[in-house]
C-alpha positions in Angstrom: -39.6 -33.8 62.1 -38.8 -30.8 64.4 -38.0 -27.2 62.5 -34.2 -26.5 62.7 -33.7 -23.3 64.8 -31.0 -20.7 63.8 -27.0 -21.0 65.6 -26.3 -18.7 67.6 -22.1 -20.1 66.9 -20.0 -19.6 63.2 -20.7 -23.0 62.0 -19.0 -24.9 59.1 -20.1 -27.4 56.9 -18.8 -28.4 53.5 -20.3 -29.7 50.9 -18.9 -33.0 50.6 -20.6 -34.1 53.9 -23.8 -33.2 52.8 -26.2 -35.4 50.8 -27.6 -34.8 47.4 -31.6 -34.5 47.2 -33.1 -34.9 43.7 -35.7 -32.4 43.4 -36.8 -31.9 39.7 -36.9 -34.3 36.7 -37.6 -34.4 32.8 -37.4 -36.8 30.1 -35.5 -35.3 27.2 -36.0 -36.0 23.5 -33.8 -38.6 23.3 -35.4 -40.7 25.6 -32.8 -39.9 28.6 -33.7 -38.2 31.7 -32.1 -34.7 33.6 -32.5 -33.6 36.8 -32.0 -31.3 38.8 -30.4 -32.4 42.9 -29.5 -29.6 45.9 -26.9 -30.1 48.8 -28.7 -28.1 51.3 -26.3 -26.7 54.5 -28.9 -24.5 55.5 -32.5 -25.3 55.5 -34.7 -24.2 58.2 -38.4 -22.0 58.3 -37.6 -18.8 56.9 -34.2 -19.7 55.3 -32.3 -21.7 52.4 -28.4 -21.8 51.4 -28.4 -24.5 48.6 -25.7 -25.8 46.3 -27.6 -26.6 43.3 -26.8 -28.9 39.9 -28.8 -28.7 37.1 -27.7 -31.7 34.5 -27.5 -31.0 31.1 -30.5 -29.4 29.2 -32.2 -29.4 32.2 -35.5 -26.8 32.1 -36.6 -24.8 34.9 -39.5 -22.2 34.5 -39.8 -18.6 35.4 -40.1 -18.0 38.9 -39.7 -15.9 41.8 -39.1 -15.8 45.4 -41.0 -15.0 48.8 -37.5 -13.2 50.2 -34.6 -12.3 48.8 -32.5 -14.1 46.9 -29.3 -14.4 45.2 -28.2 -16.8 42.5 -24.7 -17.2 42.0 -22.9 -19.6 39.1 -19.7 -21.6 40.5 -19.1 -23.8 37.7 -20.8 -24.5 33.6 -23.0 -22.5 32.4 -27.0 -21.7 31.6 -29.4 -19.6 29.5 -31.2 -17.5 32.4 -34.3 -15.7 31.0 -32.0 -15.5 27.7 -28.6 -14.6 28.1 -25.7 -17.3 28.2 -24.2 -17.4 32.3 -21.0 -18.5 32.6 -19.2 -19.1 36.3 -18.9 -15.9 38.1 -22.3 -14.3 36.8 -24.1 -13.2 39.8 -28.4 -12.5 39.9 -30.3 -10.6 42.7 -33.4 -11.5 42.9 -35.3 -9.3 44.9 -38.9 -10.0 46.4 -41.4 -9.2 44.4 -39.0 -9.8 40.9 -38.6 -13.0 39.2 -35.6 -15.0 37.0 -35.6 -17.4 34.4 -36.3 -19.6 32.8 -33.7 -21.6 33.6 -31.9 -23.7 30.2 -28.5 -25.7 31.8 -26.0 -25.8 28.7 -24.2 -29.0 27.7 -22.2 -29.6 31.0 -25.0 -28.7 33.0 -24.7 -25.7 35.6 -24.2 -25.4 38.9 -25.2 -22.9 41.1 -25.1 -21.4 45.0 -28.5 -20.2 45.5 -29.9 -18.5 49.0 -33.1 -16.8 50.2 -32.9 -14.0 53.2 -36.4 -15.1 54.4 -39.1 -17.6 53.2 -37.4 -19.3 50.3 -41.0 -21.0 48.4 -40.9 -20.1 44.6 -43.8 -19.0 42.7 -44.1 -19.2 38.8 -44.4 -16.9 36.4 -44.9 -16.9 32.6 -45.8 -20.4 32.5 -46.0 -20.1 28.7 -41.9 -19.3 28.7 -42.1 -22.7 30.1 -44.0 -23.9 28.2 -42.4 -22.7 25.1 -38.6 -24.0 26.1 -39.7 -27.5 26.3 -42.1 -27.8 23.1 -39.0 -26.7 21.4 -36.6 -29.2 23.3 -38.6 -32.5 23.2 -38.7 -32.0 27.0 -41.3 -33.9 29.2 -42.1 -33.2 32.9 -41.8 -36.2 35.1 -43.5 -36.4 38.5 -41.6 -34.3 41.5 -39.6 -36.6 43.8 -41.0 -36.6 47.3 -39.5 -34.7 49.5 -38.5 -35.5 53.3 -37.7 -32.4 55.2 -40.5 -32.0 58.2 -44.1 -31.0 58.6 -43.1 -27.2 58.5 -42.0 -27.3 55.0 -44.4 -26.3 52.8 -43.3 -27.6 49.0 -43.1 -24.5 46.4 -42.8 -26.2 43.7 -46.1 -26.3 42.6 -46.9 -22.8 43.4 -47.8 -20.6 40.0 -50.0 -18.0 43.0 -53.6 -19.7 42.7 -53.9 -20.5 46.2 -51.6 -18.6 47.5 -51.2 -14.9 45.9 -48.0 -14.3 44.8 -45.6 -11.4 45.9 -44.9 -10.1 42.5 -44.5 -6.5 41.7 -45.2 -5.1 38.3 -42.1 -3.8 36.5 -39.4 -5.1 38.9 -36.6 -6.9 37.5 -33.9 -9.4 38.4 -30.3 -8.0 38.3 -27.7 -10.1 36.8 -24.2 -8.9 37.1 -20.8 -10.9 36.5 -17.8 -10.4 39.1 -15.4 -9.6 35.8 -17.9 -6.4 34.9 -17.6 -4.7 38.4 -15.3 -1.9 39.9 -12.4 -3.8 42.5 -11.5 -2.6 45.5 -8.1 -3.3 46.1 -6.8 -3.4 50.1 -3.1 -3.3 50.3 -1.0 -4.8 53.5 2.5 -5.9 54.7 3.3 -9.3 55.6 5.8 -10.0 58.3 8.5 -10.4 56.0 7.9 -7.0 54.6 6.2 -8.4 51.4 2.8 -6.6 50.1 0.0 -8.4 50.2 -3.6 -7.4 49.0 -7.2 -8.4 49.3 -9.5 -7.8 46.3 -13.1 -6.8 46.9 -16.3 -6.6 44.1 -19.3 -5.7 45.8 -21.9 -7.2 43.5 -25.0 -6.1 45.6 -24.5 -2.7 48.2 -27.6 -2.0 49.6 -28.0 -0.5 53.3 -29.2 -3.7 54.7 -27.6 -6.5 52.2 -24.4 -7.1 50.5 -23.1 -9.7 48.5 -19.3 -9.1 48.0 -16.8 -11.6 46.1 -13.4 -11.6 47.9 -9.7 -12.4 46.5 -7.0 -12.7 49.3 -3.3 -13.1 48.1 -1.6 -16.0 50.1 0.2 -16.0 52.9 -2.0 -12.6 54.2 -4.3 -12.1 56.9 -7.2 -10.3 56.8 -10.1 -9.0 59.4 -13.7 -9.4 58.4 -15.7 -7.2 61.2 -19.7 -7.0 60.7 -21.7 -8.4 63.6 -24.8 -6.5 63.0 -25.1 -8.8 60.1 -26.3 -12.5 59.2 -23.6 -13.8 57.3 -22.8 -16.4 55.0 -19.5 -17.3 53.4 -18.7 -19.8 50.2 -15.3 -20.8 49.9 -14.9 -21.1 45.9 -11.2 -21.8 45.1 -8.1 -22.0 47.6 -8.4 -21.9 51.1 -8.4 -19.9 54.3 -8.2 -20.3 58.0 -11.6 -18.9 59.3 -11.5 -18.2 63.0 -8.8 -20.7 63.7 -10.6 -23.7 61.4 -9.6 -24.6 57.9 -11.8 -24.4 55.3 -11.4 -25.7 51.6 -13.3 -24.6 49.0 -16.6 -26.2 49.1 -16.7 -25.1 52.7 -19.8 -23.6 53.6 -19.8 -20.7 56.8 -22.6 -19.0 58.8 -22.1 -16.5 61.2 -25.3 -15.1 63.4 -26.1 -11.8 64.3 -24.3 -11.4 66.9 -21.1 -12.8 66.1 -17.6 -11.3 64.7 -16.1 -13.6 61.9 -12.5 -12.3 62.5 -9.5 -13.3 61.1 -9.0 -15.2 57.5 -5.3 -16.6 57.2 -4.7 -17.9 53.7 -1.7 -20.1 53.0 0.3 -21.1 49.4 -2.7 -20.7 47.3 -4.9 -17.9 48.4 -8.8 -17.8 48.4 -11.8 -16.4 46.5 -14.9 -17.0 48.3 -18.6 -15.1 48.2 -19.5 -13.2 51.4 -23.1 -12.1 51.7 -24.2 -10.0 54.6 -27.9 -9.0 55.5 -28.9 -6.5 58.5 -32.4 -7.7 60.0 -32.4 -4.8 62.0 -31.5 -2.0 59.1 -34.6 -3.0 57.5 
C-alpha cells in the first residue's frame, strides 16, 4: 500500500465517514473484554490526527512519543498518570516526555490525539503497567493486526530495546484544562449593530506550536490568518462555515503550509472547536 503524501488544499473530513480500527484489547476481571478503536483522518509517514475511544476500564501503559504530541479529552473521563481528566483537560506531550498510564473511567473516554512528526510510542515504566492491571483483574489479549501499508512501522510493541528511545530525563508532560486558563475575549459588531465576540484559551504558546480552543458567538464572523503554519482544526460543539463549507462538530480540517484558512461564519448555535498550529520552518 502506497504512503499517503501531505495536501497541499484545506481538506475536510468528519468523523462519521471514517471507519473504526480496533487497536488494543484486554480481558477484564469479570470475564468481559475492552478495547480500545481510533478513527484516523490523518495517517501518513511522519504524521497522525486520531479520534480515539477507550471503553470502559480500559488500561494503557506509560508511554511516550517520537514528535510531538497533544492529547485532548472530548467526552468521559480517565485517570492519566493519576489525576481524574474530565472533557476539556488538555496534555502536551513533548518529545522526549511521556504520559500515562492511561485508566478509562466507567463511561470510557474519548480522546483527539495528534503527533507533529513520527507518531510511534515507546513505553516507559512498564511496572506502572504492570501494577494497574494486577490490581484490576486485567489480562492483555493479543494486538489486532493492523492494515495500513508497508511504511508503517507498528509502535506498539516498542518499550526502546531495539530501537533507543527519545526520552529525556526530568521532562514532563503538561496537562492543563481549558476552564483553568486566562480567555482572550475579541469583541466585534454584526451587521445589525449587535456585539459579537470570539473567545480564545491558548493552551500551548510556544514560538513554533500552538494549540488554542476557540468560542465564536453565533451569527459572527471571524478571520483565522496563519499560513506559515500546519494547521489542524476539530470542530467540538456547534458549527461554522469554514471557507465557504459547513462543518459540524465531528468535522475534522487540515490546512498546509501554505494555505490561509479565512473566514469562519457561525450560524444559531455558535462553535467551540480546537485549533492547533505548528511552524516547520520556526523550528
Amino acid at each position: 500500500m502506497t504512503a499517503p503524501t501531505p495536501p497541499t488544499v484545506t481538506t475536510f473530513r468528519h468523523l462519521d465517514d471514517i471507519e473504526w480500527t480496533e487497536v488494543q484489547r484486554q480481558r477484564n476481571a469479570d470475564g468481559t473484554v475492552s478495547v480500545i478503536r481510533e478513527k484516523w483522518p490523518i495517517i501518513r509517514p511522519g504524521f497522525l490526527s486520531a479520534h480515539v475511544h477507550y471503553e470502559p476500564h480500559m488500561v494503557v501503559r506509560r508511554h511516550g512519543h517520537r514528535s510531538n504530541h497533544v492529547v485532548f479529552v472530548v467526552d468521559g473521563g480517565a485517570w492519566i498518570g493519576g489525576p481524574w481528566c474530565t472533557p476539556g483537560t488538555h496534555l502536551h506531550v513533548p518529545l522526549g516526555a511521556s504520559f500515562g498510564p492511561i485508566v478509562a473511567g466507567p463511561e470510557g473516554v474519548t480522546c483527539w490525539e495528534v503527533s507533529f512528526g513520527e507518531f510511534g510510542g515507546w513505553g516507559d515504566h512498564p511496572e506502572l503497567y504492570e501494577e494497574e492491571i494486577e490490581r484490576r483483574g486485567i489480562t492483555p489479549l493479543p494486538d489486532p493486526p493492523l492494515d495500513i501499508g508497508d511504511w508503517f512501522v507498528d509502535p506498539r510493541g516498542d518499550w526502546g530495546g531495539e530501537r533507543p528511545s527519545p526520552k529525556v530525563e526530568g521532562l514532563e508532560s503538561v496537562r492543563t484544562h481549558i476552564d483553568d486558563l486566562p480567555r482572550t475575549v475579541l469583541r466585534s459588531t454584526r451587521p445589525d449593530g449587535s456585539e459579537a465576540t470570539a473567545v480564545e484559551v491558548r493552551a500551548i504558546d510556544e514560538p513554533s506550536f500552538t494549540s488554542t480552543w476557540v468560542g465564536i458567538d453565533p451569527h459572527t464572523t471571524v478571520h483565522r490568518d496563519g499560513s506559515r503554519t500546519h494547521r489542524l482544526l476539530r470542530i467540538l460543539t456547534g458549527g461554522a462555515h469554514i471557507g465557504g463549507q459547513w462543518c459540524p462538530a465531528g468535522t475534522h480540517v487540515e490546512v498546509p503550509v501554505g494555505v490561509e484558512l479565512g473566514v469562519i461564519a457561525t450560524d444559531a448555535e455558535g462553535v467551540t472547536l480546537l485549533e492547533l498550529a505548528d511552524e516547520p520552518s520556526a523550528r
